[in-house]
C-alpha positions as CSV (number, residue, x, y, z in Angstrom):
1,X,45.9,-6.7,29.7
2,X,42.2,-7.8,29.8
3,X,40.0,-6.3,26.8
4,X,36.3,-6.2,27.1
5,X,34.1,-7.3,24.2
6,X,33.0,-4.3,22.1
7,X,29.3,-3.5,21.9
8,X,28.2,-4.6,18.6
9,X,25.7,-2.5,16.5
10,X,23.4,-4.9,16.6
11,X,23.4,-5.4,20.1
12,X,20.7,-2.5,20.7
13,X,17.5,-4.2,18.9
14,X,18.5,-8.4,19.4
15,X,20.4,-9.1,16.5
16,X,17.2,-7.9,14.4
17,X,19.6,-5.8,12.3
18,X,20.9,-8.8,10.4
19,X,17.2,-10.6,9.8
20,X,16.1,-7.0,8.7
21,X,19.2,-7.4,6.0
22,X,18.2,-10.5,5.1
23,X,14.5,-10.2,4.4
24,X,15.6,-7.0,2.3
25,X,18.7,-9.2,0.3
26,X,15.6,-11.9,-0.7
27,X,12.9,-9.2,-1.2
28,X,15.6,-7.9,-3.8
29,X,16.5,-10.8,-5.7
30,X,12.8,-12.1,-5.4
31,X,11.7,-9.3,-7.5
32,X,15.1,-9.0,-9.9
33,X,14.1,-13.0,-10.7
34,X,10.3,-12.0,-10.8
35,X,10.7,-9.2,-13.1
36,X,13.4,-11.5,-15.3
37,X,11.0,-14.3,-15.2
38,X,8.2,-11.9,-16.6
39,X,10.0,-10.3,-19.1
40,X,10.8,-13.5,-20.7
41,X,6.9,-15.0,-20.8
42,X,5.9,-12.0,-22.3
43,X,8.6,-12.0,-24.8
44,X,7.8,-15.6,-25.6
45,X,3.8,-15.2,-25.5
46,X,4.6,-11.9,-28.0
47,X,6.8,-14.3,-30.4
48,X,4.0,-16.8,-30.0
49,X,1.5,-14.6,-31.0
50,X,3.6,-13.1,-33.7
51,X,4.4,-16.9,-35.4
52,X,0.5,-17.7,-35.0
53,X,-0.6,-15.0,-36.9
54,X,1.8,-15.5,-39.8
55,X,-0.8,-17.4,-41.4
56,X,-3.3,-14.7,-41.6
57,X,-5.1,-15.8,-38.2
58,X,-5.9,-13.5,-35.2
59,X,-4.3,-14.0,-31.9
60,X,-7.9,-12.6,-30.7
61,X,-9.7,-14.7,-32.3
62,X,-12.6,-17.1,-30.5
63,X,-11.6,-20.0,-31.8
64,X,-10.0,-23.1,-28.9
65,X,-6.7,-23.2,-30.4
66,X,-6.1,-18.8,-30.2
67,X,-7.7,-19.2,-26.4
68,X,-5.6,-22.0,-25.8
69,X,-2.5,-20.1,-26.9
70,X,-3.7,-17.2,-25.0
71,X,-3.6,-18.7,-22.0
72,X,-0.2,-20.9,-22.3
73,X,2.2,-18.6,-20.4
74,X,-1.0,-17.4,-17.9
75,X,0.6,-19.6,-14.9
76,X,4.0,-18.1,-15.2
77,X,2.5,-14.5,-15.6
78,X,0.5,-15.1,-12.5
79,X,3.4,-16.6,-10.4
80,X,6.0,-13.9,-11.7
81,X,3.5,-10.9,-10.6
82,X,2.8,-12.5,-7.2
83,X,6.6,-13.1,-7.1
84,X,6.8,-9.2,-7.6
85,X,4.7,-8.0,-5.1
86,X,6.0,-10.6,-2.5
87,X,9.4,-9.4,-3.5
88,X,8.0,-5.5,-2.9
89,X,6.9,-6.0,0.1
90,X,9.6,-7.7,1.5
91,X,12.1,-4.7,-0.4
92,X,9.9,-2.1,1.2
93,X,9.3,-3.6,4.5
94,X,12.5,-3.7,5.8
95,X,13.5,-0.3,4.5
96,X,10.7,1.3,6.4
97,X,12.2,-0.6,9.6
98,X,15.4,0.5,9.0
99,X,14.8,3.7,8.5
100,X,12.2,4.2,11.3
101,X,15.2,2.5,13.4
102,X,18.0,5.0,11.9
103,X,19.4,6.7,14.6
104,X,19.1,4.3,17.3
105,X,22.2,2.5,16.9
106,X,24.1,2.7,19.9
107,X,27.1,4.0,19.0
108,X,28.4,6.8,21.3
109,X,29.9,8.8,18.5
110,X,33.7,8.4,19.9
111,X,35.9,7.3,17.2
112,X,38.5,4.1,18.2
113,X,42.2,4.5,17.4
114,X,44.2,1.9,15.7
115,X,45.8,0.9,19.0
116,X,42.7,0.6,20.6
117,X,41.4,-1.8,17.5
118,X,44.6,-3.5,18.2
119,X,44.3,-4.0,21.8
120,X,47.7,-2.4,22.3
């Protein structure tokens, strides 16, 4: 008995289906690590903040050493909010794709029995 290959789902757009996936599988964990990443410098800049002024001094202050601990975590902020909106996009992106592309996938409707998964 000769079977012919089933049509896969994919089959209908190039095999954009699965790159579509994949953008949206790194668009989600870039933002999870962004938003981790960015959680923890501000914790750490709050604590900072909090130890510095122990001694009675401002945080806001205009003196070099307040500026300068102002700004220690300002590279990680930056990258871990760039790092969330590259991580949007590519979470949002593909989700409009896929759902613009929805009903288009082929499929006849027509359910396959076990035997004819089988190839019996």
């Amino acid at each position: 008995m000769e079977t012919t290959p089933a049509a896969s789902p994919t089959a209908h757009n190039g095999g954009s289906s699965r790159t579509i996936r994949t953008v949206l599988i790194v668009g989600i964990v870039l933002a999870v690590v962004s938003a981790v990443l960015l959680a923890v410098v501000l914790g750490l800049d709050a604590f900072t903040a909090a130890v510095y002024s122990v001694g009675g001094k401002s945080i806001d202050d205009s003196t070099p050493e307040a500026a300068a601990l102002r700004d220690q975590y300002l590279g990680a902020k930056i990258a871990s909010i760039v790092g969330l909106v590259v991580g949007g996009v590519f979470l949002v992106g593909p989700l409009v794709v896929m759902y613009l592309n929805r009903g288009r996938s082929g499929d006849d409707g027509d359910d396959l029995s076990f035997d004819e998964l089988a190839g019996e």
